[in-house]
C-alpha positions as CSV (number, residue, x, y, z in Angstrom):
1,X,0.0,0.0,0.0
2,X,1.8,3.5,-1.2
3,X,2.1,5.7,1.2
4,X,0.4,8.4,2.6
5,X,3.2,10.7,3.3
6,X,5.8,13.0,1.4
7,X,5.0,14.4,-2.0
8,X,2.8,11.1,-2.0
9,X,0.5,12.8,-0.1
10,X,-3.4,13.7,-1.5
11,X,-3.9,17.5,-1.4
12,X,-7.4,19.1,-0.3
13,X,-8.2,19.8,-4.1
14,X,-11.4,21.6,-3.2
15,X,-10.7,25.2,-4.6
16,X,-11.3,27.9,-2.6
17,X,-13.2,30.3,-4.1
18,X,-15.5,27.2,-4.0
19,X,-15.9,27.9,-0.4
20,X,-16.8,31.2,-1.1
21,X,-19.6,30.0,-3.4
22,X,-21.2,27.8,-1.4
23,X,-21.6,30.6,1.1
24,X,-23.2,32.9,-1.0
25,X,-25.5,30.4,-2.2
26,X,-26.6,29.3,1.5
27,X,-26.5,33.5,2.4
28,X,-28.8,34.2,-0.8
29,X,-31.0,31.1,0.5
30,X,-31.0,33.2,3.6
31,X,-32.0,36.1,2.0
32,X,-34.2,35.0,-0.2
33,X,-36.3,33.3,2.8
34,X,-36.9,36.8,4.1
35,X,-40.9,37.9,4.1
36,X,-42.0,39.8,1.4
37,X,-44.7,42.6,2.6
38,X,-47.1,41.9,0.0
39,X,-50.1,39.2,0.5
40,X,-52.2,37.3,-2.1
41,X,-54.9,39.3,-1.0
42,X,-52.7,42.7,-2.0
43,X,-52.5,41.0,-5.3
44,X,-55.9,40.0,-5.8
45,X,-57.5,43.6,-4.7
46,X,-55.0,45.4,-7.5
47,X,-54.0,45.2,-10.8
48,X,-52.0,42.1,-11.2
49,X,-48.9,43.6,-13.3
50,X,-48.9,46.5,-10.3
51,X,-49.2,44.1,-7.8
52,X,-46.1,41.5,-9.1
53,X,-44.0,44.8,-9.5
54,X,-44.4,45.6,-5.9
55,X,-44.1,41.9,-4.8
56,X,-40.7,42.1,-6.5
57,X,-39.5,45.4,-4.8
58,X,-40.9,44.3,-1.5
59,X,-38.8,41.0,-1.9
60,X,-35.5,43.2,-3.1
61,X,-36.2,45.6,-0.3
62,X,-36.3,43.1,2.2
63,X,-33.1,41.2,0.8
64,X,-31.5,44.8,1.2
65,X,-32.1,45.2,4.7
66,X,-31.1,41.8,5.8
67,X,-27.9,42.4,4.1
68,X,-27.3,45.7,5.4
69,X,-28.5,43.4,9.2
70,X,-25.7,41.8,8.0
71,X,-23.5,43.8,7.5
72,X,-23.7,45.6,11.0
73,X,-23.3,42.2,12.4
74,X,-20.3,41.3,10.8
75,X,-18.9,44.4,11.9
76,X,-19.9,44.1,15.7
77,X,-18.5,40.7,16.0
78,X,-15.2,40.4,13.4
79,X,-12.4,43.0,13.5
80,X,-10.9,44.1,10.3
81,X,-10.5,42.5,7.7
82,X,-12.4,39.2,8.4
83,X,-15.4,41.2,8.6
84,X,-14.9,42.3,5.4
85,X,-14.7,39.0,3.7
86,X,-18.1,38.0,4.9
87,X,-19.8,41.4,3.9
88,X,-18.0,39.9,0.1
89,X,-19.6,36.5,0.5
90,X,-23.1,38.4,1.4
91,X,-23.0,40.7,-1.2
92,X,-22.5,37.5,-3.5
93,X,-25.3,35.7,-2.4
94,X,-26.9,39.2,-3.6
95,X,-25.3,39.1,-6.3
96,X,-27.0,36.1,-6.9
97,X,-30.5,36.3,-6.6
98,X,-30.7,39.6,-7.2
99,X,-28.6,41.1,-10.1
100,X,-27.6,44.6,-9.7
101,X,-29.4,45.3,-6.6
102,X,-26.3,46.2,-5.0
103,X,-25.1,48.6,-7.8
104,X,-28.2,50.2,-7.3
105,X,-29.0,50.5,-3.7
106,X,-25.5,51.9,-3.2
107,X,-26.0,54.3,-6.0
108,X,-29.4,55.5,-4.4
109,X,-27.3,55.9,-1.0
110,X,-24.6,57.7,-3.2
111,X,-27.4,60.0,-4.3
112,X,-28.9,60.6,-0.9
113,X,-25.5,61.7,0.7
114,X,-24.7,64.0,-2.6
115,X,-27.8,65.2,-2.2
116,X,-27.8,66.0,1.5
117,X,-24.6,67.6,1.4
118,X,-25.8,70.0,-1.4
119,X,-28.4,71.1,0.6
120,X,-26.2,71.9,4.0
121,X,-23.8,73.9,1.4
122,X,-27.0,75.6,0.9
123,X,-28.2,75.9,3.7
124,X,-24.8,77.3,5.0
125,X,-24.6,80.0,1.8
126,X,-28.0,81.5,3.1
127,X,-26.8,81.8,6.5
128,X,-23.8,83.4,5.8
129,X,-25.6,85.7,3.2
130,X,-28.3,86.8,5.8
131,X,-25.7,87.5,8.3
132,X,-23.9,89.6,5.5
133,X,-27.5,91.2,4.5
134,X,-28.0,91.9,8.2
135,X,-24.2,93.5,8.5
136,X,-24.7,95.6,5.4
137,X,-27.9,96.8,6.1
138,X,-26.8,97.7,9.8
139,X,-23.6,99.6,8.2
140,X,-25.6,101.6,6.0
141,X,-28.2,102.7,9.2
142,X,-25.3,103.7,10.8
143,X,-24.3,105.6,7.9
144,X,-28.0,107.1,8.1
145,X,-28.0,107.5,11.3
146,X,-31.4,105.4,11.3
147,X,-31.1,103.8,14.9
148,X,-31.9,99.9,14.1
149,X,-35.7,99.8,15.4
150,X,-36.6,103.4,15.4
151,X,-39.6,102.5,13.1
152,X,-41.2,98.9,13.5
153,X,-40.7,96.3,10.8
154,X,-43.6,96.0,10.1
155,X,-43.9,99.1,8.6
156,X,-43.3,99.5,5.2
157,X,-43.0,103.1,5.0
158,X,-41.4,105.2,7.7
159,X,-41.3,109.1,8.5
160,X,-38.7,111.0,10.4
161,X,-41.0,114.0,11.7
162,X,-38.2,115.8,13.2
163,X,-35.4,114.4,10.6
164,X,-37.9,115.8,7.8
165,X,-36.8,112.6,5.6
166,X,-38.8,109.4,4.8
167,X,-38.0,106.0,3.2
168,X,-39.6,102.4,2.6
169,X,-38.9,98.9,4.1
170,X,-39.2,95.6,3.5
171,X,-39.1,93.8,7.0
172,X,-37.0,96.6,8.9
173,X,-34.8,96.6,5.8
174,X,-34.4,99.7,4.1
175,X,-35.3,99.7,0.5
176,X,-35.8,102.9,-0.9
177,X,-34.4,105.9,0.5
178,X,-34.0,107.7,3.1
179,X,-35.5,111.0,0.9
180,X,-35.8,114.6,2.1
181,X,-39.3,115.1,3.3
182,X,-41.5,117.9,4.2
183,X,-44.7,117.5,7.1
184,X,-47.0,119.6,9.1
185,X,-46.0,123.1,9.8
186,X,-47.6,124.2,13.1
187,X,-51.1,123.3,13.5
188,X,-51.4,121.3,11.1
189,X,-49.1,118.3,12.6
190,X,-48.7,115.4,10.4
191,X,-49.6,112.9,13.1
192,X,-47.6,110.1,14.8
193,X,-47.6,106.8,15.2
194,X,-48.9,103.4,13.2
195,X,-51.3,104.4,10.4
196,X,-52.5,102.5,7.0
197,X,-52.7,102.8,3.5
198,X,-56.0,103.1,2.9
199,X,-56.3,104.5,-0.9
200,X,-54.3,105.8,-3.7
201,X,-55.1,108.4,-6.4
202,X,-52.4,108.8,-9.2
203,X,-53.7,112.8,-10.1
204,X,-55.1,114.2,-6.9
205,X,-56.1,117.8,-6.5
206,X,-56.8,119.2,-2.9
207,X,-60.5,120.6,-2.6
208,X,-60.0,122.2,0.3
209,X,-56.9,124.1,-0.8
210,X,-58.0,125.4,-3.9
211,X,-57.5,122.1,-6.5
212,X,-54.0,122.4,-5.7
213,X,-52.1,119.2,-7.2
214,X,-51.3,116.4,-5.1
215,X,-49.8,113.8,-7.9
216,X,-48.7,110.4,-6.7
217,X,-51.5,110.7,-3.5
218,X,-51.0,107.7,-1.0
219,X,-53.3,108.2,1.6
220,X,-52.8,106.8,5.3
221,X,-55.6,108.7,7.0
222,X,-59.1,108.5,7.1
223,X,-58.7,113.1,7.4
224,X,-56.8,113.4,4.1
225,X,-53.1,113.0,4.8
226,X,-51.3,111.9,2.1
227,X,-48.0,111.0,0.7
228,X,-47.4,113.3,-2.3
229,X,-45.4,115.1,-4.7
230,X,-44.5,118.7,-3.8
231,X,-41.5,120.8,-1.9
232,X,-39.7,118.9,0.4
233,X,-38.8,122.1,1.6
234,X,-42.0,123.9,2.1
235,X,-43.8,122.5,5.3
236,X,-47.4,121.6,4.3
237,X,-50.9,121.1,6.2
238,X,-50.1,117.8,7.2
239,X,-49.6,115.9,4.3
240,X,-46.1,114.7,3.7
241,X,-44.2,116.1,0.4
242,X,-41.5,114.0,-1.6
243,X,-40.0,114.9,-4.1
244,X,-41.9,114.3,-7.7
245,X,-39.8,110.9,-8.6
246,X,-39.5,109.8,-5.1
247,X,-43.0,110.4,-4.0
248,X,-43.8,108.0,-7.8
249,X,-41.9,105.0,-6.4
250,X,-43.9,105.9,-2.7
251,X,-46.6,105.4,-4.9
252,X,-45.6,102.3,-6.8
253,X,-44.6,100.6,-4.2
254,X,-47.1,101.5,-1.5
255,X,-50.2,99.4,-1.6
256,X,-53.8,99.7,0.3
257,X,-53.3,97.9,3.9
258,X,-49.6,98.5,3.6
259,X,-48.7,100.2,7.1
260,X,-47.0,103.5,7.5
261,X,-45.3,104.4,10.8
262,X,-44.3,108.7,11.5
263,X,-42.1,109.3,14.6
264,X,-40.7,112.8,16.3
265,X,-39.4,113.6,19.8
266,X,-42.7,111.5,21.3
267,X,-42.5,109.1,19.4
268,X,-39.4,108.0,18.9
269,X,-37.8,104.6,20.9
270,X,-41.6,103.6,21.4
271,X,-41.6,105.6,25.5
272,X,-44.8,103.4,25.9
273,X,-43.8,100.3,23.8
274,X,-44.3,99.9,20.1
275,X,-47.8,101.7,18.6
């Protein structure tokens, strides 16, 4: 009897990548016995192309969790890189009851991430280009010397009795000005405090003072005070002159129910809170 020793000896001819297959056969038998979420009743009460196509992605999504199952349990119990080896031998079993379902899922994840980080860089950009909005617009108030709250936000149209100047805002950001401004001389104070818009009239005359023009009229009294065009420099009987191109864009941008705040010496830092 020859023997068994030496270069005599039989080798273990089994290859190994053998090994490997027979794992991923016996891991896609594993995966493939996962529960599908669809029932015969889903497929009964639907259209039955409709209802197959979901049975498959319920099976595939199914599969994809186990694996990524896994995958997390590979990695809790092997160190590195035995752990990786048997994430290879799962993803083969994939591989092979499912054909490109790992392409695809990691692409989707791919995707997702690319996706997310695009919207924090986003995100991030309009952050930093409020903050730069809120430094500019701060810069130019003190430029102004428009105190930061001195008329409410939610006014979109401000007047500086005292400062004899007037602007618009969208939010407590200036937009539009500040321009020179004429009010009430005394006895005829333009009044202080909240008002509204509460009509416009593009070729106003003044009745009461003899049909005298008032073009670009924006009204925020119920008594006939008005935004309108005329001498900034003449005080007036209680309306508020602009200038004629500034007193058009007051016009054009002011709209019935918009809210127009006027502050003086009483008026101004809100003594009894905001009006």
């Amino acid at each position: 009897m020859p023997s068994m020793t030496g270069k005599h000896r039989l080798k273990n001819t089994t290859p190994r990548c053998g090994a490997v297959s027979v794992a991923a056969v016996a891991t896609a038998g594993a995966l493939l016995a996962q529960p599908a979420a669809a029932s015969a009743q889903d497929l009964g009460s639907s259209n039955l192309t409709a209802g197959i196509e979901q049975f498959n992605n319920d099976i595939r999504n199914n599969a994809w969790q186990t694996r990524n199952t896994l995958f997390a349990q590979a990695d809790a119990v092997l160190p590195a890189p035995h752990n990786q080896n048997v994430k290879n031998i799962v993803d083969g079993g994939m591989n092979l009851l499912f054909p490109g379902l790992v392409e695809q899922k990691l692409a989707e994840q791919r995707a997702a991430e690319e996706a997310a980080a695009r919207a924090e860089a986003e995100r991030v950009a309009a952050e930093q280009a409020r903050l730069e909005a809120e430094r500019a617009e701060a810069a130019r108030r003190d430029a102004l010397n428009i105190p930061a709250g001195v008329c409410p936000p939610q006014a979109k149209a401000c007047i500086d009795i005292e400062g004899n100047r007037a602007w618009l805002q969208e939010n407590g950001h200036i937009t539009y000005g500040p321009v020179p401004a004429s009010t009430g001389a005394d006895g005829h104070d333009t009044p202080a405090g909240m008002m509204t818009v509460n009509r416009k009239i593009k070729d106003e005359v003044s009745r009461e003072f003899g049909n005298a023009s008032m073009p670009y009229a924006v009204y925020f009294t119920y008594n006939g005070i008005a935004f309108h065009a005329g001498s900034p420099y003449i005080l007036s009987h209680g309306c508020v002159h602009l200038n004629y191109g500034d007193a058009k864009v007051f016009f054009e941008r002011l709209n019935v129910g918009d809210r127009v705040f006027a502050y003086g010496d009483k008026t101004y830092g809100y003594p009894n809170g905001p009006i």
